[in-house]
ZAMARGU-4260 file (C-alpha; in steps of 0.2 Angstrom, whole numbers, plus 5000, padded with zeros to 4 digits):
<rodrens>
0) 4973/5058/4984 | 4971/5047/4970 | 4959/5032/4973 | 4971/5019/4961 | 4981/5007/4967
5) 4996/4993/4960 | 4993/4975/4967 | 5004/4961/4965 | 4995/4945/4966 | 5009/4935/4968
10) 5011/4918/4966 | 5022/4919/4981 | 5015/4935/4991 | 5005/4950/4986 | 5009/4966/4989
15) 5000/4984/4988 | 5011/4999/4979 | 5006/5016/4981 | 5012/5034/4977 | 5018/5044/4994
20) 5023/5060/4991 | 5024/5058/4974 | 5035/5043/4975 | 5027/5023/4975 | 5030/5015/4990
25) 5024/4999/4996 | 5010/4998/5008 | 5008/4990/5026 | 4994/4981/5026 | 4988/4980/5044
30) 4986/4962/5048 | 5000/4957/5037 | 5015/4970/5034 | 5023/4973/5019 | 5016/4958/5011
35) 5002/4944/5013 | 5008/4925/5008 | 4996/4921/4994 | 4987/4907/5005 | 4968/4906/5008
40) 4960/4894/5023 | 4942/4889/5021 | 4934/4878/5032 | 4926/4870/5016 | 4928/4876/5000
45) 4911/4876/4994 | 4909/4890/5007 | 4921/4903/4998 | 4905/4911/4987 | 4894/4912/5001
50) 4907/4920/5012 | 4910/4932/4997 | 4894/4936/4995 | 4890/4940/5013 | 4905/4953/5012
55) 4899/4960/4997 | 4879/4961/5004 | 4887/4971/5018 | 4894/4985/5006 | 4879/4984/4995
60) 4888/4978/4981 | 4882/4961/4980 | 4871/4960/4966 | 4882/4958/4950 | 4889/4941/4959
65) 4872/4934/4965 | 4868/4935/4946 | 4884/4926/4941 | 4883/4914/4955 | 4864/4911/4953
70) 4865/4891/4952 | 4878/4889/4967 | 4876/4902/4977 | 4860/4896/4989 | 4871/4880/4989
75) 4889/4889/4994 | 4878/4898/5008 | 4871/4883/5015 | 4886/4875/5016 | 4892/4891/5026
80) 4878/4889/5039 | 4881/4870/5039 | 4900/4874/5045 | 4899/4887/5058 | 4885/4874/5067
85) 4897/4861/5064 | 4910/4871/5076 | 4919/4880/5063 | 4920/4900/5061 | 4912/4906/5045
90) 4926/4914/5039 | 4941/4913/5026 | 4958/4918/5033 | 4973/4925/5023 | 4992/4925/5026
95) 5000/4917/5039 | 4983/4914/5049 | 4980/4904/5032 | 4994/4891/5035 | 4993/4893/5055
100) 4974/4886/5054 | 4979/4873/5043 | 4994/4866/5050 | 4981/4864/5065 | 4972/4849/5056
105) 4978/4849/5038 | 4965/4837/5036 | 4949/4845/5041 | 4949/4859/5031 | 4951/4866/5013
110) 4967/4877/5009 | 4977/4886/4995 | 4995/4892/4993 | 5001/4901/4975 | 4984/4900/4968
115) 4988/4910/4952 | 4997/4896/4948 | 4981/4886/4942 | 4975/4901/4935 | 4979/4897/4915
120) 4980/4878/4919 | 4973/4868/4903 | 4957/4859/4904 | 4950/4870/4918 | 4931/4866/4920
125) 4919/4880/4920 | 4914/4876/4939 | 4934/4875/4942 | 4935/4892/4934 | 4922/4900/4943
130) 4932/4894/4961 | 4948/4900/4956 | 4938/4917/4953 | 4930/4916/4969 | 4947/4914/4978
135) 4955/4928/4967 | 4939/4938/4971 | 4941/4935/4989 | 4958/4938/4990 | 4956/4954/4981
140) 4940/4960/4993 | 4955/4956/5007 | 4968/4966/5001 | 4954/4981/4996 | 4949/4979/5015
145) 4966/4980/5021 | 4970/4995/5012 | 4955/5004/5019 | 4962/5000/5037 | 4978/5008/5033
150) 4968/5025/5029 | 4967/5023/5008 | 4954/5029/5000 | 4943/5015/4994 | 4951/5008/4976
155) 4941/5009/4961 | 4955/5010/4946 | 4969/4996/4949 | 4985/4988/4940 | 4987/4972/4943
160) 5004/4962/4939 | 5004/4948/4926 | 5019/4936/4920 | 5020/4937/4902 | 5014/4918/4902
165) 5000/4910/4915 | 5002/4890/4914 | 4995/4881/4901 | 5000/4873/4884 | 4993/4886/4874
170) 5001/4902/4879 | 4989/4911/4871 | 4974/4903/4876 | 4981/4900/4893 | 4985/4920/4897
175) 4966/4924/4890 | 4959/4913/4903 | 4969/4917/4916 | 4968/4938/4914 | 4949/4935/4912
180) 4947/4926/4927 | 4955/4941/4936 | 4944/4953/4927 | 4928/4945/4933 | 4936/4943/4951
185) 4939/4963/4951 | 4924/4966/4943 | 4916/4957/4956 | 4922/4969/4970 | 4920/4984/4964
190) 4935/4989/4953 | 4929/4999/4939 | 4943/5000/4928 | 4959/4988/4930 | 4974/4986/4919
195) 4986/4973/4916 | 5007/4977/4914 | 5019/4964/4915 | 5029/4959/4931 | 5047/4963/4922
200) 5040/4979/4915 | 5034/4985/4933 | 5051/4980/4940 | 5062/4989/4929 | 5047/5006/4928
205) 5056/5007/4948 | 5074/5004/4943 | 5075/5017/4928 | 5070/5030/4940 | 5088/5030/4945
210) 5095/5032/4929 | 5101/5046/4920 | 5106/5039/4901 | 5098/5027/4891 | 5104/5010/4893
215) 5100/4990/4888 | 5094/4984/4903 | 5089/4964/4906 | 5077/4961/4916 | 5079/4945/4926
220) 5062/4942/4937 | 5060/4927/4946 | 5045/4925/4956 | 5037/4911/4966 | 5029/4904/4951
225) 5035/4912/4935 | 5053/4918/4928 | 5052/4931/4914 | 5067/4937/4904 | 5064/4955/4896
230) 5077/4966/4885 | 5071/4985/4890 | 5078/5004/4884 | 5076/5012/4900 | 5080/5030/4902
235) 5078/5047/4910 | 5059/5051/4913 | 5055/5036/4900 | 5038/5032/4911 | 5032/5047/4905
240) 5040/5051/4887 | 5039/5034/4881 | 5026/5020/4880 | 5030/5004/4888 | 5028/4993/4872
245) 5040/5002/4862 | 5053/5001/4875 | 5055/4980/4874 | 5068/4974/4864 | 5065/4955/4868
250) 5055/4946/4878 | 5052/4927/4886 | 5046/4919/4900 | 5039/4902/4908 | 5031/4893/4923
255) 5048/4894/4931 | 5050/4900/4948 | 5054/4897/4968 | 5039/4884/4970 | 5045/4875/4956
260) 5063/4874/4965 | 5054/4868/4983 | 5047/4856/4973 | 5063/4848/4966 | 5072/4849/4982
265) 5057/4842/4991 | 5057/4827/4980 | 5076/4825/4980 | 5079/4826/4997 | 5065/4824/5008
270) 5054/4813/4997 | 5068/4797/5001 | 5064/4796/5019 | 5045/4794/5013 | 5052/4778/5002
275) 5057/4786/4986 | 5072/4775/4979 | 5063/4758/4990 | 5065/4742/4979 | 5052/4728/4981
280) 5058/4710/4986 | 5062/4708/4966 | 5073/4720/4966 | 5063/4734/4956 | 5062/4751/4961
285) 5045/4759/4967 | 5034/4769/4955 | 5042/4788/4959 | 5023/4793/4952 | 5017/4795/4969
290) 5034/4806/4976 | 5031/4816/4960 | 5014/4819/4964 | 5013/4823/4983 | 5029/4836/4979
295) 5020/4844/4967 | 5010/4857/4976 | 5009/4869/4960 | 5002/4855/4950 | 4981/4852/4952
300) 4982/4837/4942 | 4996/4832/4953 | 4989/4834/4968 | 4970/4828/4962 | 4981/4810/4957
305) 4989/4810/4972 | 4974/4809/4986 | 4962/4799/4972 | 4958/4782/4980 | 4969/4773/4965
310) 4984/4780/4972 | 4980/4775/4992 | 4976/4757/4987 | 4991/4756/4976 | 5001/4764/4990
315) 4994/4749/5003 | 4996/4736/4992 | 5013/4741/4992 | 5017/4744/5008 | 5011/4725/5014
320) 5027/4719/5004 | 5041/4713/5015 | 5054/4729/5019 | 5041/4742/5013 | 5037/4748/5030
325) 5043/4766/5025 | 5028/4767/5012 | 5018/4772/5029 | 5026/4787/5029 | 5019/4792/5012
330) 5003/4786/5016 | 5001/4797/5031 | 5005/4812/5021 | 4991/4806/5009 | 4978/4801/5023
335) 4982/4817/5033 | 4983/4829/5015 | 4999/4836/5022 | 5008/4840/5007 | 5007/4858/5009
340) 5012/4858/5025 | 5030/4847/5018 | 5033/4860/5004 | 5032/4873/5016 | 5043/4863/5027
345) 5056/4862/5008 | 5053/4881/5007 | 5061/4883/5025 | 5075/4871/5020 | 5080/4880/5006
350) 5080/4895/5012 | 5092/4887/5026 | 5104/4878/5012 | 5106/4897/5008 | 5117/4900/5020
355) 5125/4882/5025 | 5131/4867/5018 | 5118/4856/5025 | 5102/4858/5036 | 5094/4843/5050
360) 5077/4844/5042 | 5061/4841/5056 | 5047/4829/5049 | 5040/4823/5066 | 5020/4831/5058
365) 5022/4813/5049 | 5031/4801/5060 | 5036/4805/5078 | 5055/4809/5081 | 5057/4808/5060
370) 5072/4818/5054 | 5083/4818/5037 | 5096/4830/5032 | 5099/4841/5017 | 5113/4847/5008
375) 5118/4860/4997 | 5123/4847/4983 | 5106/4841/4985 | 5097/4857/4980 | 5110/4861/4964
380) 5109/4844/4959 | 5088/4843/4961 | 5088/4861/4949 | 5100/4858/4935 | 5088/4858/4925
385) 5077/4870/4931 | 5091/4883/4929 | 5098/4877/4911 | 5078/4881/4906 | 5081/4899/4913
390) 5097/4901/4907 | 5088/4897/4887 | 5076/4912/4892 | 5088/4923/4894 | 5098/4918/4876
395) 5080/4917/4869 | 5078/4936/4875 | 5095/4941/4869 | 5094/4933/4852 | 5076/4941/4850
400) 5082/4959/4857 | 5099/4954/4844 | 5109/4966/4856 | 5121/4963/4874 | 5113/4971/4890
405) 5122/4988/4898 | 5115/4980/4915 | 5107/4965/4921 | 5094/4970/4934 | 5091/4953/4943
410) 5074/4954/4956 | 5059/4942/4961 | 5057/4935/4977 | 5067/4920/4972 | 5080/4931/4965
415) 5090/4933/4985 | 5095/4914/4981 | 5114/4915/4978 | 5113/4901/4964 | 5102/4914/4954
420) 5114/4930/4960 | 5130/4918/4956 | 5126/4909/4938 | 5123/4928/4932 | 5137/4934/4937
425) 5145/4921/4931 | 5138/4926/4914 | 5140/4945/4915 | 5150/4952/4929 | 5148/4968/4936
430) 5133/4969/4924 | 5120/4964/4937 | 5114/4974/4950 | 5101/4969/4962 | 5083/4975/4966
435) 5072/4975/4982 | 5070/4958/4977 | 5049/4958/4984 | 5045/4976/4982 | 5052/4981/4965
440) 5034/4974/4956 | 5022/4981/4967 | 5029/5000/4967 | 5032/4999/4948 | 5013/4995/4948
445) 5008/5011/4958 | 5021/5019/4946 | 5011/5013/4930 | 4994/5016/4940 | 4997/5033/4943
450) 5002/5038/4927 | 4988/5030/4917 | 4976/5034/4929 | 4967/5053/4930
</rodrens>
């Protein structure tokens, strides 16, 4: 059995493809299922490197990172010592023990959803570069370690999935910081040789299994974080006749995805019942700065803005004008650092506006007994312009490819949202065919992976 494996480090979930039987299949990870959330609890977050390293001592593998970490790493241990005699275990969490043991006391501890979105983020310090390593490392030692309970062999040759742009507003720039982040994170753990192919590619390597003529296929990937639009030749036994890169006809993609979409609907209709749209006694509407900010979970400069002292003055000088008493609301979001906790709170609520017109929406974790509801014409409205930016992909990926699709092959874990499954099929009819809308990535890694690896 070959020791290679195809990871999805989702912005949403990660997943672990594998071949069975000749086939790629995705992996149950023993303490997660399928898939693992991409979330990460910390008691502190300058513990992370000192948990890391003591993990890797214990395999013997711990001396490339002591070297890398040499100026922060007595400090990171200390403050991993400090912390379990303080009353909290020394350990990270993943998943939905992640988000159980911060929802426990979102204040009191350091946590992380859909860190790969801050991956090719502009004007990312060396220090904050070397923490979103640490996580990516950590994560990865996680999945590795999960793997080996499920009876793998242990992982040295990996293919990891990438959009075809990481945030940041140099695309260029941005995807070389983010791939090399996730090179010295694999490094770090033990992977000897890892590979990059992107997400659309690895969704449509499953899909043209199934095929038995060459056909123009889009692919349509929405994930939690990024949407990317390719124009592919897909075929018979193409994985191993033809090259990936000579396949594409056309390509796009952006920092588009699900989280961007909780964001909006989070803002549009639970944001109000925090003051959003509140006028001040002369008559002018509140800064909507602040909402922006605290929605903005998949935003660092967001979020840093949103609990820096300016803002919590600002927010109390408000809140003493007459009829402002709402303003509270907002501030306890702030002072208890609960805005993960509310966009997981939109998640759910979209999710439910799914399948109903509108949805009573529970926010007693800020006030008790506070509710508001949610409608369907809410979330269209709040992503108009989120989906007129994904529809100019896709004519951006047309024009490039300078041909119509044979089929649309629509997946992502967003893409089970029927305004995504409905516009397209507005747009081409019987063309689109759908996915497994979460596995399609990861086993088109293990696909890839097993083909390039001996």
């Amino acid at each position: 059995m070959k020791a290679i494996a195809g990871i999805d480090l989702g912005t949403s979930n990660c997943g672990i493809g594998v071949m069975k039987g000749g086939k790629p299949a995705l992996l149950s990870l023993p303490q997660h299922g399928h898939f693992m959330p991409s979330t990460l609890y910390a008691p502190r977050s300058e513990v992370i490197a000192g948990w890391l390293y003591r993990q890797l001592k214990a395999q013997g593998r711990e001396q490339a990172f002591q070297q890398a970490r040499r100026n922060t790493l007595s400090a990171s241990l200390h403050a991993l010592s400090e912390a379990r005699l303080d009353g909290y275990e020394d350990e990270l969490f993943f998943g939905r023990e992640a988000l159980s043991r911060y929802l426990e006391d979102p204040s009191d501890c350091y946590y992380i959803r859909s860190h790969k979105s801050f991956l090719g983020g502009s004007g990312l310090s060396p220090r904050q570069q070397e923490v979103l390593e640490d996580i990516t490392a950590s994560m990865l030692l996680h999945l590795l370690e999960q793997m080996r309970e499920a009876g793998r062999n242990d992982v040295r040759k990996l293919v990891i999935g990438r959009p075809i742009n990481f945030q940041g507003i140099n695309s260029e720039r941005s995807n070389e910081q983010a791939t090399a982040i996730i090179r010295r994170a694999a490094r770090n753990v033990g992977i000897e040789q890892l590979e990059f192919l992107y997400e659309p590619m690895a969704a449509g390597l499953t899909f043209q299994q199934q095929l038995t003529e060459e056909k123009r296929v889009l692919v349509v990937d929405v994930g939690g974080g990024t949407t990317d639009i390719s124009m592919v030749l897909m075929g018979p036994d193409y994985l191993n006749s033809r090259a990936p890169e000579t396949t594409v006809l056309g390509h796009s993609g952006k920092r588009i995805g699900g989280n961007d979409f909780d964001v909006a609907l989070n803002y549009k209709a639970l944001m109000p019942a925090l003051g959003l749209g509140l006028t001040d006694e002369k008559g002018r509407m509140l800064p909507t700065q602040p909402f922006h900010d605290a929605a903005a979970v998949n935003n660092l400069s967001a979020q840093t803005r949103f609990y820096s002292l300016t803002h919590r003055n600002e927010l109390e000088a408000l809140r003493r004008q007459p009829g402002l008493d709402t303003l509270s609301r907002l501030i306890t979001l702030q002072r208890n650092q609960m805005t993960f906790q509310q966009s997981a709170v939109a998640e759910r609520t979209k999710i439910a506006l799914s399948e109903s017109e509108s949805t009573q929406v529970d926010l007693s974790y800020i006030e008790a007994a506070l509710s508001t509801t949610a409608t369907q014409h809410q979330f269209v409205e709040s992503v108009q312009g989120l989906m007129k930016q994904i529809a100019g992909l896709i004519d951006s990926t047309l024009a490039e490819a300078g041909c119509d699709p044979d089929v649309v092959f629509l997946t992502g874990g967003s893409a089970h949202s029927p305004l995504f499954r409905n516009a397209l099929k507005a747009r081409f009819g019987d063309k689109l065919v759908m996915g497994d809308n979460f596995g399609s990535v990861t086993t088109g890694l293990a696909l890839w992976a097993d083909r390039i690896f001996d």
